[in-house]
Residue, then its C-alpha position, 0 to 999 in steps of 0.5 A: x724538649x724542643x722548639x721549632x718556628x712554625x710560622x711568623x706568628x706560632x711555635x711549636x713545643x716539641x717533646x720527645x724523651x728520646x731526643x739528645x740532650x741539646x739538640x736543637x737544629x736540622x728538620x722537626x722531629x717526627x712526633x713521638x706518640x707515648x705517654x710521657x711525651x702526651x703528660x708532658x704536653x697536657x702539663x704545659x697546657x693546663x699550666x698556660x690555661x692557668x697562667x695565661x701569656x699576654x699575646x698568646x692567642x690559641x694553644x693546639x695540643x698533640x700527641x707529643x707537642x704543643x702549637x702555640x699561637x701569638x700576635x706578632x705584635x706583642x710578641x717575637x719567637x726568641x721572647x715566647x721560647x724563653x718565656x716558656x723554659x720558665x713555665x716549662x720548668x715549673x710545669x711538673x708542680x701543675x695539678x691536673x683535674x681526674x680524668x674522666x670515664x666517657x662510655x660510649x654506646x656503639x652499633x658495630x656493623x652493617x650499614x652503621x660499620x660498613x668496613x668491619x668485615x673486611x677489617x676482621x678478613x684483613x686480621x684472619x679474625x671473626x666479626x665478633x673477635x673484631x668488635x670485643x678487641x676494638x670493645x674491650x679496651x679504655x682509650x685515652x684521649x690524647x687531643x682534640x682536632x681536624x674536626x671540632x669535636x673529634x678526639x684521637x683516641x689511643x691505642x687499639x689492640x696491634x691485633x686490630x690496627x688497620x691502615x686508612x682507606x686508600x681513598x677517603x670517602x666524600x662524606x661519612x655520617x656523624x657518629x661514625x666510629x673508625x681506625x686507623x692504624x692504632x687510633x680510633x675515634x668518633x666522627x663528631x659531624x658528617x665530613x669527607x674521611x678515610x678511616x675504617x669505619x666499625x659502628x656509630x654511636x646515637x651520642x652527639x659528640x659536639x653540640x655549640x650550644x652545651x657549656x663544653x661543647x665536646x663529649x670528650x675533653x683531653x685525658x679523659x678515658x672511653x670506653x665503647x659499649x656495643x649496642x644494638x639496633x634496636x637501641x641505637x634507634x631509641x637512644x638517637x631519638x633520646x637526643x634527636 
């Protein structure tokens, strides 16, 4: 575990089981992505969630660290980082609620995944190698950011895993479902991005007024299901 000022109102818990024993100066680490290090991050959020800390206004979790937000009113960094030692040592006790199995429908290809072929060209693979590689596997949701909504999802098959456009388009359409590198994720509404898209999804992924507003909530597991046109059309009416 290691804590690093982010700014004069917030403080980011790193944790990285690779790190040395007490080091704690120089630059921030690069974050780790590996399931320790994303348990750890969840435990220390549910914990928070539970037991709240008078002047802690947001908590954004990531792969392998935890941005903690506060009012520099109430509270100094030196008082939080020892305030949180104590929940970090009893953050292993927490219960964590059953993570959930989200399947969600996908059209692959054409005009819903414009970047699929020339990701299967890139991997010497067919469309349809392509598809049940990206199909075929359970995604963990690590955390939720960059758009309300929007769920980073790990970890596509290294078979698959393409880097990000070289330039990123001005507008991709909600629903959208891309990669980049070993993640992949959902569009949740139409914005600028530079992942490669395979398909969309008819499912709204983010709706303000639904009591949780995301589809997708941290730990839970998707699977995508392909689909065809023909369905993509009648189940984007179903919840037009």
């Amino acid at each position: 575990m290691r804590f690093q000022v982010a700014s004069d109102q917030s403080l980011l818990v790193y944790f990285d089981p690779a790190a040395k024993k007490g080091e704690a100066e120089g630059p921030p680490p690069k974050e780790q992505i590996t399931l320790e290090a994303r348990e750890q991050v969840r435990r220390l959020l549910r914990l928070l969630e539970l037991e709240p800390i008078v002047g802690v206004r947001n908590l954004h979790p990531a792969y392998g660290s935890l941005l903690i937000k506060f009012d520099a009113l109430k509270l100094r960094h030196d008082e939080l980082e020892n305030l949180l030692r104590t929940y970090v040592e009893r953050m292993r006790s927490v219960a964590l609620p059953e993570p959930r199995l989200v399947e969600i429908p996908v059209c692959y290809g054409g005009e819903y995944g414009p970047d699929l072929n020339e990701v299967a060209e890139l991997h010497q693979m067919t469309v349809e190698q392509a598809i049940e590689l990206h199909a075929s596997a359970r995604y963990l949701v690590y955390f939720l950011g960059f758009a309300p909504g929007f769920a980073y999802l790990g970890d596509v098959d290294e078979q698959l895993a393409t880097p990000r456009l070289p330039s990123p388009r001005k507008s991709v359409p909600a629903g959208s479902v891309g990669i980049a590198g070993r993640q992949t994720g959902v569009y949740p509404i139409s914005t600028p991005g530079g992942w490669r898209l395979l398909g969309r999804t008819p499912l709204k992924m983010f709706q303000p007024d639904r009591a949780q507003m995301s589809l997708l909530a941290l730990g839970d597991r998707v699977r995508f299901v392909p689909i065809a046109p023909q369905q993509f059309v009648k189940l984007a009416l179903g919840n037009a």
